[in-house]
C-alpha positions in Angstrom: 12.0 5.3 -11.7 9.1 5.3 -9.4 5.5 4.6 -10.6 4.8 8.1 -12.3 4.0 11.2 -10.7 1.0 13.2 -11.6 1.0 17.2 -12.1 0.1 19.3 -9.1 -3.1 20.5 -10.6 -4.3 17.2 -11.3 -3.4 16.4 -7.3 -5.2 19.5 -6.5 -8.3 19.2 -8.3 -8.5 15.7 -7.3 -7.5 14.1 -4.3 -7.5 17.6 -2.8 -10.2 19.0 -3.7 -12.2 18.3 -0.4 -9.8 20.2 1.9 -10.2 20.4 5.4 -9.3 23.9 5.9 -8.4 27.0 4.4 -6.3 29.8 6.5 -6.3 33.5 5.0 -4.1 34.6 7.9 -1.8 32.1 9.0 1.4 32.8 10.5 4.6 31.1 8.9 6.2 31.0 12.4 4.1 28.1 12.9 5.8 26.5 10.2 8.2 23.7 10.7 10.6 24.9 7.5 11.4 28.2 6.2 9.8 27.8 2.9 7.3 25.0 1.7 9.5 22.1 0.9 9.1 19.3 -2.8 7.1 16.9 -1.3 5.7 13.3 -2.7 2.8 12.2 -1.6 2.4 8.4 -1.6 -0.9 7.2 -1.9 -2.3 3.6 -1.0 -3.4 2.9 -4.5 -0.1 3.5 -6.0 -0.3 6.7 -6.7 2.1 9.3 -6.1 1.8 13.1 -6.5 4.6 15.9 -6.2 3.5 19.1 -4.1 5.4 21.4 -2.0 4.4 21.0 1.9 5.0 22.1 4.9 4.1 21.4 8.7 1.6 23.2 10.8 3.2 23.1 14.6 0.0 23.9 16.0 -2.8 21.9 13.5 0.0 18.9 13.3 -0.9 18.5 9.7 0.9 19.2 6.7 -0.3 22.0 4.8 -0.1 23.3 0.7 -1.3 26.5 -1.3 -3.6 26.9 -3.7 -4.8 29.8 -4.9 -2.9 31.9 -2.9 -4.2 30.4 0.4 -2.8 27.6 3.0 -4.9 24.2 2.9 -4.9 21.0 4.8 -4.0 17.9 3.6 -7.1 16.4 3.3 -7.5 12.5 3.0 -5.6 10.7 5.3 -6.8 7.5 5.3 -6.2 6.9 1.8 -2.1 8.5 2.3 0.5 5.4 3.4 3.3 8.3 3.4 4.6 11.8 2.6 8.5 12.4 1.3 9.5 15.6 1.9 12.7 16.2 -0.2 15.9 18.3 0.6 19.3 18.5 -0.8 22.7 18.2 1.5 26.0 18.1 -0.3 28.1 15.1 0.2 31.7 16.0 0.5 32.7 12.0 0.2 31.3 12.2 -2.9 31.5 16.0 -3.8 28.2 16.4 -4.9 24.6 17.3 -3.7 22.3 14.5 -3.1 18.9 14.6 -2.1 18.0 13.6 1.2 14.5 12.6 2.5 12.1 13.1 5.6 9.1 10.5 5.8 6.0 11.5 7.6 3.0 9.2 8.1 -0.9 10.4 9.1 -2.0 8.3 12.1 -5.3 9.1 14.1 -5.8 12.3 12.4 -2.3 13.8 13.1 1.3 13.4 10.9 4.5 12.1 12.4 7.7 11.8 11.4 9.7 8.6 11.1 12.9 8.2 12.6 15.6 5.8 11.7 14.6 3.6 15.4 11.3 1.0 14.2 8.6 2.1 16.2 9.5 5.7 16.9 7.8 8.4 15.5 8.1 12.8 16.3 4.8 14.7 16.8 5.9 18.1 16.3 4.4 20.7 18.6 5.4 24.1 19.4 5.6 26.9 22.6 5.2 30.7 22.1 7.9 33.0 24.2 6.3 36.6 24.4 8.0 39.3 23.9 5.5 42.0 25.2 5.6 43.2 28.9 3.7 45.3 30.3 4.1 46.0 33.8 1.4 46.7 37.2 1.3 47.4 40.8 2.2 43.8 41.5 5.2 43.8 38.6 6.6 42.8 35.3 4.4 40.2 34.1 3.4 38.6 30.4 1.1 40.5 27.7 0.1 37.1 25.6 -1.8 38.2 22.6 -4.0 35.9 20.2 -6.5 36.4 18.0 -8.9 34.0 15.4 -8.7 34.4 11.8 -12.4 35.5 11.0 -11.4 34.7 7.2 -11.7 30.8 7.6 -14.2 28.6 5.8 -15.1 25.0 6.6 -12.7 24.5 9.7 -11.8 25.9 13.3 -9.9 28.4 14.2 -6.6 28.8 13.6 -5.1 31.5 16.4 -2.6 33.8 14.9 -0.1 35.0 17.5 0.7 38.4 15.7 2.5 39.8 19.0 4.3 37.2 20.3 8.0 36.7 17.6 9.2 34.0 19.2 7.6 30.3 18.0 9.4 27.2 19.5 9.7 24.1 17.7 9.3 21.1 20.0 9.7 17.2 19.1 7.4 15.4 21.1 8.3 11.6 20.6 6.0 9.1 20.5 6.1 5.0 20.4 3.9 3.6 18.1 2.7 0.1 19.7 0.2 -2.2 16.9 -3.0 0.1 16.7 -1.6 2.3 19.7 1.0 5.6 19.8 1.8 6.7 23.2 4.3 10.3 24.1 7.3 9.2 25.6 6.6 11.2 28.4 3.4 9.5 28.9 5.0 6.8 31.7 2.5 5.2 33.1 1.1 3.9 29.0 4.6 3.6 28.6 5.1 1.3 31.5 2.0 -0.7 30.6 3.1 -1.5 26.7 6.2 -3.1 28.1 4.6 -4.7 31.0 6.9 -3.0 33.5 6.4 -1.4 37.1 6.1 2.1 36.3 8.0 3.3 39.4 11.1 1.7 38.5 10.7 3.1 35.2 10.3 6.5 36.3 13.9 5.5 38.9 15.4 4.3 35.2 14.9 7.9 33.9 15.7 9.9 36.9 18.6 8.4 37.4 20.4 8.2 34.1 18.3 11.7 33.1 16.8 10.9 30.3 15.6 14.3 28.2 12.7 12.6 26.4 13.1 15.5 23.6 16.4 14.6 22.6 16.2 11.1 20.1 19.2 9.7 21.2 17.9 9.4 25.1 14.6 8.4 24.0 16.1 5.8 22.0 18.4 4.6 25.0 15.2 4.5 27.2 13.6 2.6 24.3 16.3 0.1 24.5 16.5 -0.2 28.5 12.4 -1.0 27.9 12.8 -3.7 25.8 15.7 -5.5 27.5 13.8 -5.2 30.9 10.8 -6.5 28.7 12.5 -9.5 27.3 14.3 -10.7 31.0 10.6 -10.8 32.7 
């Protein structure tokens, strides 16, 4: 069994209790998951803390309720990493096992790890309207946003009450010593592997490489390293 896990309100009063942010109005389509997930917290004293979580698309941050309101995850640099915890049944086995999603904080933001070393998922999100209204000139888009004037202690958090349709979007990242860089960022990308950056952008025209789908960003990851190691 793991170290011990301490009750939420423990975690809450204490490790939590200087949270960054508090949102009165904040709108669950931002949310990664349906619902907020079991969580561990795993802190770098050896501590580790059960709370449910979930993941802000437009703050980048994982978030938690208390007292009926949505709060940061305060603390980072004292947090080595976050287990979120889900169930999936195993029909090798027939029977329900837990699985787990690790998410580190880095610079101020939390990514999630993937199985490749090195690469990490920033999730991000786009809106799709779904008010038109149209003019002289046309159909065109009615985007609506407004501030939460309820929050204490932190920006603003805009709250699209208008527009239904949130998109989740993985933006992948390589995380090079003290240095993370979007895959789509191909000049830094070029520049960590010490390759010409024009025949790294030839590499992913030619092959097209979707740099938000894991398995091409892991192909392009491996195509870096093996031009990389051949220099």
């Amino acid at each position: 069994m793991k170290n011990f896990i301490l009750s939420i309100c423990f975690f809450l009063v204490g490790f939590i209790s200087n949270a960054q942010s508090v949102y009165d109005n904040v709108n669950l389509r931002m949310m990664l998951y349906p619902k907020f997930q079991v969580s561990e917290v795993y802190l770098k004293n050896g501590t580790i803390v059960e709370v449910g979580l979930n993941y802000n698309l437009e703050k980048h941050q994982l978030i938690f309720i208390e007292d009926k309101q949505y709060k940061e995850l305060a603390g980072l640099e004292t947090i080595d990493s976050v287990l979120v915890l889900g169930k999936s049944f195993d029909s090798e086995a027939n029977k329900e096992v837990i699985t787990t999603i690790k998410f580190i904080p880095f610079n101020d933001k939390i990514y999630q790890s993937t199985k490749y070393a090195g690469l990490y998922i920033l999730y991000d999100y786009s809106v799709t309207p779904t008010d038109y209204t149209a003019d002289h000139t046309g159909a065109h888009k009615d985007e609506t946003s407004q501030t939460s004037n309820t929050i204490t202690g932190a920006n603003s958090m805009k709250v699209y009450k208008n527009n239904n349709n949130v998109n989740m979007i993985p933006l992948y990242c390589y995380k090079d010593k003290n240095t993370i860089i979007e895959i789509r960022q191909h000049k830094q990308l070029a520049n960590v592997f010490k390759i010409d950056r024009t025949l790294l952008a030839g590499y992913i025209g030619q092959t097209h490489v979707n740099e938000y789908q894991e398995a091409d960003v892991i192909r392009l990851l491996d195509w870096l390293k093996t031009k990389n190691q051949n220099k």
